[in-house]
N, CA and C atoms as a LAMMPS dump frame, in Angstrom:
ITEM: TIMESTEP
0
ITEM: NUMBER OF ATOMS
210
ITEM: BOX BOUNDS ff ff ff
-5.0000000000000000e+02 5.0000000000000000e+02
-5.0000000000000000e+02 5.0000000000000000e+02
-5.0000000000000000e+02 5.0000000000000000e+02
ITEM: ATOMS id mol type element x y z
1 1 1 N -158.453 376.906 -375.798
2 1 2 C -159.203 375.692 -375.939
3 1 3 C -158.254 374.565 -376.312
4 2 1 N -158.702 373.039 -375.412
5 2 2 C -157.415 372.153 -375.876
6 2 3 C -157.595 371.947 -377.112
7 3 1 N -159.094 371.38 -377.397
8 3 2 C -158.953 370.71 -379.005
9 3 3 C -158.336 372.053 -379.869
10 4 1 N -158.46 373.362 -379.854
11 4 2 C -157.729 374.143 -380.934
12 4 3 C -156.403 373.83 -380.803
13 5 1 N -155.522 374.186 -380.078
14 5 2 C -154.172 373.522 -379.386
15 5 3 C -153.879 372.516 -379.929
16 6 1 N -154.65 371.767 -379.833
17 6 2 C -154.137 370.31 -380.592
18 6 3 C -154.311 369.804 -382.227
19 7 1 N -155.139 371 -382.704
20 7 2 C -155.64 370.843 -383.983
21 7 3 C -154.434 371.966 -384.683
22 8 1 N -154.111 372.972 -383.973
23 8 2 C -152.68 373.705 -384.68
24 8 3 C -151.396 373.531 -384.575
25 9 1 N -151.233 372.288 -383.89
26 9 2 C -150.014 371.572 -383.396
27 9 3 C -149.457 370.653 -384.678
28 10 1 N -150.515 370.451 -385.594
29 10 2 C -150.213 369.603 -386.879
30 10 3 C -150.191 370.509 -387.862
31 11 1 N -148.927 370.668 -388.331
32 11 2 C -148.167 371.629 -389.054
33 11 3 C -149.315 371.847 -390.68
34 12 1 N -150.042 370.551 -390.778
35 12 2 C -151.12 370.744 -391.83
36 12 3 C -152.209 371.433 -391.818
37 13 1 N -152.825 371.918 -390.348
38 13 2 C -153.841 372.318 -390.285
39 13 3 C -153.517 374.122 -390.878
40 14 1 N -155.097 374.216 -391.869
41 14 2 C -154.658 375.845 -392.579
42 14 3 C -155.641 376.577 -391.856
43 15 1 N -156.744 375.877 -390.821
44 15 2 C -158.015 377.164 -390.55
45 15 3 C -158.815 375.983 -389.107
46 16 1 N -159.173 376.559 -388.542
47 16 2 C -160.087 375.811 -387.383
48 16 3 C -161.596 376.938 -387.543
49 17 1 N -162.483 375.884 -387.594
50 17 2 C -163.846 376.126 -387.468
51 17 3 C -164.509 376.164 -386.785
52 18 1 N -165.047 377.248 -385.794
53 18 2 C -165.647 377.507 -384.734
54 18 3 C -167.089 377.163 -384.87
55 19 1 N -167.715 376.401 -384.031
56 19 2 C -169.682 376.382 -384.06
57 19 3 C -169.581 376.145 -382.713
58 20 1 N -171.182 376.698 -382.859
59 20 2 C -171.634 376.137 -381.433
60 20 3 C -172.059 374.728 -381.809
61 21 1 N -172.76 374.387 -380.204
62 21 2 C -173.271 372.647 -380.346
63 21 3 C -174.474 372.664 -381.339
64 22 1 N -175.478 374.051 -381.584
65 22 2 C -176.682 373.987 -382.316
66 22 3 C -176.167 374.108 -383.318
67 23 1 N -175.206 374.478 -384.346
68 23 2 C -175.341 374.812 -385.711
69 23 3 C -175.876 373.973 -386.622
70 24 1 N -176.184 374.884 -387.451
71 24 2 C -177.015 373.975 -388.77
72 24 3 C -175.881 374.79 -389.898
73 25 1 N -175.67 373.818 -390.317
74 25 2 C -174.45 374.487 -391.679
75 25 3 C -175.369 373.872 -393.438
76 26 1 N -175.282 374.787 -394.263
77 26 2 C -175.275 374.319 -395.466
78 26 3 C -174.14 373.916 -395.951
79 27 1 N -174.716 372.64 -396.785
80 27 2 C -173.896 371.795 -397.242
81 27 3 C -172.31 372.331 -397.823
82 28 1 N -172.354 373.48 -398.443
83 28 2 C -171.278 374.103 -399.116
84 28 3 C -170.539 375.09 -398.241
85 29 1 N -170.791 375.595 -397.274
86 29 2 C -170.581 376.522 -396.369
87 29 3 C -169.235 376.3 -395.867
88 30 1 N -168.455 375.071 -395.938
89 30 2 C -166.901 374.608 -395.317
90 30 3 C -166.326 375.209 -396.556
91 31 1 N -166.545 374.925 -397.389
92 31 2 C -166.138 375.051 -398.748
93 31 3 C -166.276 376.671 -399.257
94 32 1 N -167.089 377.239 -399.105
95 32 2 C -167.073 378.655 -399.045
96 32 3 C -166.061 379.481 -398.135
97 33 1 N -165.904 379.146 -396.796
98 33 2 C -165.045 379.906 -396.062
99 33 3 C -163.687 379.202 -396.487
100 34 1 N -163.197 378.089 -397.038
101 34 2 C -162.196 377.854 -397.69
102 34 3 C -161.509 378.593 -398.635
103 35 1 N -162.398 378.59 -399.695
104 35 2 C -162.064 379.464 -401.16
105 35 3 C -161.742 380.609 -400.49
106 36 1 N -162.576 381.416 -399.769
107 36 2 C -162.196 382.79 -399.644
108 36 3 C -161.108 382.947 -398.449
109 37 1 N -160.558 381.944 -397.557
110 37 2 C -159.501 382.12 -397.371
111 37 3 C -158.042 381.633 -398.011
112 38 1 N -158.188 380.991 -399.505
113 38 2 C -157.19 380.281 -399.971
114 38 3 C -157.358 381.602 -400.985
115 39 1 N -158.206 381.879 -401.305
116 39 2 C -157.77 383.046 -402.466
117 39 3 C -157.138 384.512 -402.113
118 40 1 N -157.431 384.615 -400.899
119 40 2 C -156.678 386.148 -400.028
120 40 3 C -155.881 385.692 -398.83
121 41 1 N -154.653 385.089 -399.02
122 41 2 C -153.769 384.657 -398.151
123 41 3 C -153.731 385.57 -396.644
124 42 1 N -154.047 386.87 -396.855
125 42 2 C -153.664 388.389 -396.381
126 42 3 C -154.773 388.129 -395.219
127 43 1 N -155.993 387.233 -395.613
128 43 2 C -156.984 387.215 -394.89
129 43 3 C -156.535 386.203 -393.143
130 44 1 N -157.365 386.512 -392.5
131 44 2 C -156.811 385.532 -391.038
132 44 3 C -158.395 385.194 -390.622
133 45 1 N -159.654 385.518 -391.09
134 45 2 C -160.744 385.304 -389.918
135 45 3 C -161.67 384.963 -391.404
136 46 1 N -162.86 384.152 -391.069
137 46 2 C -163.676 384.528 -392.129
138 46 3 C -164.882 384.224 -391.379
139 47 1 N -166.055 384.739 -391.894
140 47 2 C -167.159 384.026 -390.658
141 47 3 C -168.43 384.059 -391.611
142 48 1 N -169.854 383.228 -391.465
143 48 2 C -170.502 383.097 -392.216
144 48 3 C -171.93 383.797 -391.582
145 49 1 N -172.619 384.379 -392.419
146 49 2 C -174.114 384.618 -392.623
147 49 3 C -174.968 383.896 -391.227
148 50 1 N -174.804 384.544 -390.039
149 50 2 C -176.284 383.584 -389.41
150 50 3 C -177.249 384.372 -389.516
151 51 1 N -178.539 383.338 -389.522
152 51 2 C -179.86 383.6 -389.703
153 51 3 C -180.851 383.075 -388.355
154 52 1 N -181.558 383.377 -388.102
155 52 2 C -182.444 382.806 -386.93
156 52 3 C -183.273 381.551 -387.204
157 53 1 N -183.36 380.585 -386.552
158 53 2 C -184.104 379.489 -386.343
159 53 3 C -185.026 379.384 -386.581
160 54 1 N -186.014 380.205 -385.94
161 54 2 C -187.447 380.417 -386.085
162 54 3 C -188.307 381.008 -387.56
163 55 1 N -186.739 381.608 -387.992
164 55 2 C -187.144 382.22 -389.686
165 55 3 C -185.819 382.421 -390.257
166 56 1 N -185.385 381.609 -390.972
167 56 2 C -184.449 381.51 -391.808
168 56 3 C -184.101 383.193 -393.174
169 57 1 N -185.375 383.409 -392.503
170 57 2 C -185.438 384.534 -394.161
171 57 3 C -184.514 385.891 -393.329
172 58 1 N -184.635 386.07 -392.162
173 58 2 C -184.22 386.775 -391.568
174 58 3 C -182.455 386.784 -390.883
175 59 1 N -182.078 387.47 -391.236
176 59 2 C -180.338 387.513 -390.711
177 59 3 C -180.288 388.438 -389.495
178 60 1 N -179.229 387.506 -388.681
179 60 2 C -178.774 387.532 -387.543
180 60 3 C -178.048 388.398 -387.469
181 61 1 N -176.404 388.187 -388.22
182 61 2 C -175.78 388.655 -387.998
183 61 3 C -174.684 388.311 -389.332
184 62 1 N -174.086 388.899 -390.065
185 62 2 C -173.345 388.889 -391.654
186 62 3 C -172.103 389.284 -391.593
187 63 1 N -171.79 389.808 -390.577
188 63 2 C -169.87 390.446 -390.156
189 63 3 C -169.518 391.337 -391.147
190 64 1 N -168.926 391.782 -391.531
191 64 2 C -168.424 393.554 -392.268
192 64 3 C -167.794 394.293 -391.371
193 65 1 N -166.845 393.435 -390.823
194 65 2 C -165.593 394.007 -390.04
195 65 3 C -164.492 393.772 -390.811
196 66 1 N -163.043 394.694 -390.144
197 66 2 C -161.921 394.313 -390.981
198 66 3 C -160.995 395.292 -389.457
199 67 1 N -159.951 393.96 -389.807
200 67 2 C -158.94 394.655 -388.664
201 67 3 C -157.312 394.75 -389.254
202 68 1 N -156.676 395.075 -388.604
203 68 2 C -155.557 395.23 -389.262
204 68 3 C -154.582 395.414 -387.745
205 69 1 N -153.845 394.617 -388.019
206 69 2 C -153.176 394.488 -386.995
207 69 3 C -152.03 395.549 -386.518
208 70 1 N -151.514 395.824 -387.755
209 70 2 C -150.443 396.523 -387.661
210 70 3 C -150.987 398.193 -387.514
């Protein structure tokens, strides 16, 4: 993708944030996947809690993967 390309080309950038065009984010939610990648350096991916549209009470999908490269 160009805009990623061009957003890791500036030696400042620490994380790029993937959404689709629909997301609905809570207010704190940038800030959450921050902390938990500034506090576990070791970490490379972090991804958040979706829930469905139609009912918020209900989860989509929560991630509880782990990879390891080596």
């Amino acid at each position: 993708n160009a805009g990623i390309r061009l957003a890791l080309q500036n030696k400042e950038c620490r994380a790029v944030w993937l959404l689709n065009n629909d997301t609905e984010v809570l207010p704190d939610a940038l800030d959450n996947l921050c902390a938990c990648l500034n506090a576990q350096p070791e970490v490379g991916l972090a991804g958040s809690t979706l829930v469905y549209a139609h009912d918020r009470t209900i989860v989509q999908c929560a991630g509880g993967f782990k990879i390891n490269k080596y």
